[in-house]
C-alpha positions as CSV (number, residue, x, y, z in Angstrom):
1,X,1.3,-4.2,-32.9
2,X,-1.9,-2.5,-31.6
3,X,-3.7,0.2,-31.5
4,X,-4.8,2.4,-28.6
5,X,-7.2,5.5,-28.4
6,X,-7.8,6.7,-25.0
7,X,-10.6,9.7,-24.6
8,X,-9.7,11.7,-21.6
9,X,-12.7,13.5,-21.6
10,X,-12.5,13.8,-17.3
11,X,-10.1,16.5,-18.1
12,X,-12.8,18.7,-18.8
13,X,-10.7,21.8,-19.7
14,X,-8.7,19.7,-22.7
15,X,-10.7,17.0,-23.7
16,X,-7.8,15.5,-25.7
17,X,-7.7,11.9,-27.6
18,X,-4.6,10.1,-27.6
19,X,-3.6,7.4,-30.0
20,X,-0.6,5.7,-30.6
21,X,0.8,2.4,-31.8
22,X,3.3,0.4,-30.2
23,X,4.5,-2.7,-28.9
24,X,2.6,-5.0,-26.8
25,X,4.2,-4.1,-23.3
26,X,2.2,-1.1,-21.7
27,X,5.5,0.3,-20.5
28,X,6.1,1.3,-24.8
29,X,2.4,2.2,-25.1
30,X,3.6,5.2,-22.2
31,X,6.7,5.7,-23.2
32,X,5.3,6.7,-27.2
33,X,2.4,8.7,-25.7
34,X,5.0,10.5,-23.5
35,X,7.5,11.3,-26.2
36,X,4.3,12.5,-28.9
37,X,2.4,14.2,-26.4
38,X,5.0,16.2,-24.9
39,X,6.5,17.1,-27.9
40,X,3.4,18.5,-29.2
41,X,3.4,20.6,-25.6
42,X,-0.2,19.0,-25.5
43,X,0.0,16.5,-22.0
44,X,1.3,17.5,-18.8
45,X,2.7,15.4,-16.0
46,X,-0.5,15.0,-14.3
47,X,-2.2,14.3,-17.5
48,X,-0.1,11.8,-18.6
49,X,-0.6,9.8,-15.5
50,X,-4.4,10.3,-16.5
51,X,-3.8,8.4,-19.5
52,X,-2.1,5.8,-18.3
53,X,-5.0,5.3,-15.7
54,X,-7.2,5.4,-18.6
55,X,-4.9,2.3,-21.0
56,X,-4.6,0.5,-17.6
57,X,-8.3,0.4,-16.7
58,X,-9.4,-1.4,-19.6
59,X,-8.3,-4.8,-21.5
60,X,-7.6,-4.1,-24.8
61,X,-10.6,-6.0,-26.2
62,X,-12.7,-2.6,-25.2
63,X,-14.3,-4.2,-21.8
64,X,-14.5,-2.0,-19.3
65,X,-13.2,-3.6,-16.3
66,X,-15.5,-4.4,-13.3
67,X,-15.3,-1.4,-10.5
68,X,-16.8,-2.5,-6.7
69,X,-18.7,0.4,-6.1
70,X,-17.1,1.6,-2.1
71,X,-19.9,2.1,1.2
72,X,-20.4,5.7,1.0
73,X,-23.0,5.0,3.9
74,X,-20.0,3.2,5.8
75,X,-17.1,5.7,5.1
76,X,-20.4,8.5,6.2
77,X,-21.1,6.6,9.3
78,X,-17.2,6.6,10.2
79,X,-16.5,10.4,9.8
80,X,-19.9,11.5,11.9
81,X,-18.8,9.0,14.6
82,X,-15.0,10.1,14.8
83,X,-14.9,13.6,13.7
84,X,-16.3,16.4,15.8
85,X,-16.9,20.0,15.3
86,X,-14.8,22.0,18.3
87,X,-16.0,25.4,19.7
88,X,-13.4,26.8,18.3
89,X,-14.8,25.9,14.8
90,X,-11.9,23.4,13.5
91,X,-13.3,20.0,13.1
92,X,-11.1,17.0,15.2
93,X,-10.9,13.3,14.6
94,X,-11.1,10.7,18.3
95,X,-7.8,9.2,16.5
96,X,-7.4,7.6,19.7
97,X,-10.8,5.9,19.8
98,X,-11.0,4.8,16.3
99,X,-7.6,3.0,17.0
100,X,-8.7,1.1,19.7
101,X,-11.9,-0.2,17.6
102,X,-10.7,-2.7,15.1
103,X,-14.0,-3.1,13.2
104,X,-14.1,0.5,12.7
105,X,-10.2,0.4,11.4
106,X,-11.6,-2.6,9.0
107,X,-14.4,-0.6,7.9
108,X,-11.7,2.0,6.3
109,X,-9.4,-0.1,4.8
110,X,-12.3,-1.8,2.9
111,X,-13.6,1.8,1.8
112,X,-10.0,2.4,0.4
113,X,-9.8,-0.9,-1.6
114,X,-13.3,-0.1,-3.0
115,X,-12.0,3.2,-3.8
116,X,-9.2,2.1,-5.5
117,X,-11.2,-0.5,-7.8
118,X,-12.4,2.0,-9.2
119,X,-11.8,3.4,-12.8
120,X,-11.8,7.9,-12.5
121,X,-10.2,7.9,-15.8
122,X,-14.1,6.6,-17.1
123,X,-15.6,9.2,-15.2
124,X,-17.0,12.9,-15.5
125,X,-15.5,15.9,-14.5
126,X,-17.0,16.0,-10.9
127,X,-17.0,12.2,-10.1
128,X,-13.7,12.2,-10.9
129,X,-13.0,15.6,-8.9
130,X,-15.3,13.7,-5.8
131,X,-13.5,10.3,-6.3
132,X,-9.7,11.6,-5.8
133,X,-10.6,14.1,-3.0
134,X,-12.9,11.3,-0.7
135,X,-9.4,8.8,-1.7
136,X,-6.8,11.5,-0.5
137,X,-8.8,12.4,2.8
138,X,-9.4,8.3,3.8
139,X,-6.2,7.6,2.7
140,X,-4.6,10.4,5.0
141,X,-7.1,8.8,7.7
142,X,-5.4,5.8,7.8
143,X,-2.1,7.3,7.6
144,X,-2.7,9.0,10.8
145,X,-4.6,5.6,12.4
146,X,-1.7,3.3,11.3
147,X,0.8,5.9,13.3
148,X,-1.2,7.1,15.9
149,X,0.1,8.1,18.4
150,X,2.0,11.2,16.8
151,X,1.7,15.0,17.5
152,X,1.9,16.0,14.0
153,X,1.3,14.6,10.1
154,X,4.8,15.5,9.8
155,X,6.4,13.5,12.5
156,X,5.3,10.4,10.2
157,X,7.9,10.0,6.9
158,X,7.9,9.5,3.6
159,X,9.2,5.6,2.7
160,X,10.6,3.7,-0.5
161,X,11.2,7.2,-2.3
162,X,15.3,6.6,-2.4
163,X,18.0,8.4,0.0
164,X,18.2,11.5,-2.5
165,X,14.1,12.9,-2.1
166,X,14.9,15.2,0.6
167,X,11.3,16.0,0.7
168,X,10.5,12.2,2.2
169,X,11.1,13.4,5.9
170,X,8.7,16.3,6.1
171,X,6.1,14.0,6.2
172,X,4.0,10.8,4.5
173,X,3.0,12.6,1.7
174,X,5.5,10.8,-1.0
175,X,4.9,7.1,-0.3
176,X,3.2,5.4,-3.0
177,X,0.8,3.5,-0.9
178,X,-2.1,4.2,-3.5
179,X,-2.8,1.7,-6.3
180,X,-5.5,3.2,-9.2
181,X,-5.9,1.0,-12.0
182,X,-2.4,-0.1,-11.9
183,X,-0.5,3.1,-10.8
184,X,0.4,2.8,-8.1
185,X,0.0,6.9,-6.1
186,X,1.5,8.9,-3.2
187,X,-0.7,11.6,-1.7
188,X,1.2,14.2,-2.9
189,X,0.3,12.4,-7.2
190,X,-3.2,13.1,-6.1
191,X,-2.8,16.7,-5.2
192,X,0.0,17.8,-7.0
193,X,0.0,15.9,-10.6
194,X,-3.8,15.0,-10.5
195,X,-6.2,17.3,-8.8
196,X,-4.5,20.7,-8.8
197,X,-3.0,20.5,-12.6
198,X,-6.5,18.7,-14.2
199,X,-9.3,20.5,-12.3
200,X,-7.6,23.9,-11.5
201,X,-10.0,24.8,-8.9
202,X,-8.3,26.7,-6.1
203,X,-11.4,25.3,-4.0
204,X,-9.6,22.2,-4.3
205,X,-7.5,23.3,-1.0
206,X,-10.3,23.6,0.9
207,X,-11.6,19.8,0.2
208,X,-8.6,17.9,1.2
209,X,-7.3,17.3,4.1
210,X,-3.7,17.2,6.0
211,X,-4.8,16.2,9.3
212,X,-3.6,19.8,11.0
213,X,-4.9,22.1,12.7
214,X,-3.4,25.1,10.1
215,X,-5.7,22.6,7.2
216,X,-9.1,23.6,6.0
217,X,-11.5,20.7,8.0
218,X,-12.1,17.8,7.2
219,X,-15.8,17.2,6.2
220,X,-17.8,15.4,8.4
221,X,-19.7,13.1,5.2
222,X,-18.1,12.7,2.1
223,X,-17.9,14.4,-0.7
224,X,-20.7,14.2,-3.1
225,X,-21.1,14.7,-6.8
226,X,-24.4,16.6,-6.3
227,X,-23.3,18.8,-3.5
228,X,-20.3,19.1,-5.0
229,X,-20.2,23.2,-5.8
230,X,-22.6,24.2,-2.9
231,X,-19.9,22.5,-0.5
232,X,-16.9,23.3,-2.3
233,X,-18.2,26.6,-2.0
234,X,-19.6,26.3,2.1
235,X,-15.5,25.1,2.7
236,X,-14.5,27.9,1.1
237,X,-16.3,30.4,3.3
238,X,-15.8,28.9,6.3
239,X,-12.0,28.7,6.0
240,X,-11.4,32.4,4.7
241,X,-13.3,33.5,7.9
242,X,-11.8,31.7,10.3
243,X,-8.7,33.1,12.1
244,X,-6.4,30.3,10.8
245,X,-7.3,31.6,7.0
246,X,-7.2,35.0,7.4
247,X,-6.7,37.7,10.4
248,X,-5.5,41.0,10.7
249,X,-3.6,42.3,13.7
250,X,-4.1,45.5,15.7
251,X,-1.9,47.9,13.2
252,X,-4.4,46.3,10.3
253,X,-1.7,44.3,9.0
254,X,-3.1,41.2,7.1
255,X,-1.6,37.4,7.8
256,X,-3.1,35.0,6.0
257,X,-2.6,30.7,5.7
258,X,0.5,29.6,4.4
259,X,-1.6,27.7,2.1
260,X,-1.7,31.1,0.5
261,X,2.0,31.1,0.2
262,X,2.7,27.6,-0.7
263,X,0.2,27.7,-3.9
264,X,0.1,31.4,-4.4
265,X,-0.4,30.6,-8.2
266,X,-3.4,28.8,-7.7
267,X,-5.1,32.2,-6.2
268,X,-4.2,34.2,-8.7
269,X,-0.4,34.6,-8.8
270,X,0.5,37.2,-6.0
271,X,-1.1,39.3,-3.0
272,X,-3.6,41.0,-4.7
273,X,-4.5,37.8,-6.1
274,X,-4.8,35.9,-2.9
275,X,-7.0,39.0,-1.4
276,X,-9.2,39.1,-4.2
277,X,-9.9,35.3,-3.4
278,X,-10.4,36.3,0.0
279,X,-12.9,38.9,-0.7
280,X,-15.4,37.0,-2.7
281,X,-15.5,34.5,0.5
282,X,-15.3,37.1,3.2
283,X,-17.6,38.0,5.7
284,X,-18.7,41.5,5.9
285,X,-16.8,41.8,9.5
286,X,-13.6,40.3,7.1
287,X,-14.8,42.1,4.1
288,X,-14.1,45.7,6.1
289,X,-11.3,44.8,7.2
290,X,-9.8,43.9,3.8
291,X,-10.9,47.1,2.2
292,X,-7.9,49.0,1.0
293,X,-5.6,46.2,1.5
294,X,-3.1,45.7,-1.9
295,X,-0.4,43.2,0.2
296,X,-0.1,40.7,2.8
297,X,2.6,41.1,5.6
298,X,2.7,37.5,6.6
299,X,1.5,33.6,6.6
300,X,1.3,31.4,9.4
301,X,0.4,27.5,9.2
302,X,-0.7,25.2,12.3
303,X,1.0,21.9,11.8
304,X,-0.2,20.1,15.1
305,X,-2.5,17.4,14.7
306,X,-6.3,18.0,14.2
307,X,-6.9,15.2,17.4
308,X,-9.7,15.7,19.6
309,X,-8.5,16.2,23.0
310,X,-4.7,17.0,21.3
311,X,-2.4,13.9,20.9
């Protein structure tokens, strides 16, 4: 029998402790924190696969384990060589270039097995907010590079998630490709049971990236603790004001990103939510436009892929 007390002070907004006793496997260690935890209506789903990050990154003599600290320079160097700002303001990736150059390909897939030596669950609020948005973007990279040629994110599916996840063909975002001290991750853990549910930042939509056109860009360096607000914030902005965010047609009617649809609670749980979000963004070209406006009549979403020169 041991003992195990795991701080998950990265969830900033709980800072919970969690100790339980069990038997040596870790699969009992989960299972009794589950069963406690979730009785006491203290840990959520995404929580609890915080914790387990947090048992599974450390040997249970107290060491922390050894983390390989990833080429921010090199993952930098990548994005300003492949990913260009078009005149129309949406920011496209040369997929077709970066497949033909091998050391370039290289250069990712060692930036994504840095990454994922790392430990988050030792981390503060914003490295840990910095470390699964940078993972979730690369990762989706080479998602895109592995498949390439396609004409959209969603022509790619969804693998080893059984014949019953109807869900797996509208895209890659289920496979659990992803391997964080020992959990192994889909794209959609990181957004879904990780970043939206632990950080609740609705800026958080405007960080990652689904390789569309209809998505919020992709930045061209990474994400940086220190920046972190200032560009969380810049992202923000520049999505709300762009056409694909929000637009209003000649009778004044207002159609906004799906993205407002789709996670409606994260912007405040309904239409005068979602315009209330927009307005502390907005231009003040958008900003009279807005005035008055108590609904939205519609949301529209770009699924083709953000490519430079299209496909």
């Amino acid at each position: 029998m041991r003992t195990v007390t795991v701080a998950l002070h990265w969830i900033w907004r709980h800072k919970i402790a969690v100790t339980c006793t069990a038997d040596t496997t870790d699969r009992a260690i989960v299972d009794s924190w589950r069963k406690s935890a979730m009785e006491a209506g203290i840990m959520t789903r995404g929580m609890l696969i915080v914790a387990v990050l947090a048992l599974l990154g450390r040997n249970f003599l107290g060491a922390p384990a050894l983390q390989a600290q990833p080429s921010e320079d090199g993952y930098r160097d990548l994005l300003g060589k492949y990913v260009t700002v078009a005149a129309s303001g949406i920011n496209l990736v040369d997929y077709a270039k970066w497949k033909k150059n091998k050391t370039d390909l290289q250069r990712l897939d060692a930036y994504l097995a840095a990454l994922q030596s790392r430990q988050p669950s030792t981390m503060a609020r914003n490295q840990a907010f910095v470390f699964w948005v940078n993972l979730y973007n690369a990762a989706t990279l080479k998602i895109l590079l592995d498949n390439y040629p396609v004409k959209s994110i969603r022509d790619i599916k969804s693998t080893g998630t059984g014949l019953l996840d109807f869900k797996a063909s509208s895209g890659p975002w289920r496979t659990k490709h992803l391997n964080v001290e020992g959990v192994v991750l889909s794209l959609d853990d990181i957004e879904h049971n990780i970043l939206r549910p632990s950080f609740k930042d609705p800026r958080v939509h405007y960080a990652i990236n689904c390789a569309s056109i209809g998505c919020p860009n992709l930045k061209r360096t990474p994400w940086t603790e220190k920046a972190l607000d200032a560009d969380l914030e810049a992202a923000a902005r520049d999505y709300v004001n762009h056409p694909r965010g929000a637009s209003t047609g000649q009778d004044g009617s207002l159609r906004v990103s799906s993205i407002y649809h789709w996670f409606k609670e994260d912007f405040g749980g309904g239409d005068k939510g979602v315009i209330a979000h927009l307005l502390k963004y907005a231009s003040p070209e958008l900003t009279a436009k807005l005035a008055g406006k108590t609904s939205i009549a519609g949301h529209d979403y770009d699924w083709s892929l953000n490519a430079l020169g299209g496909k």
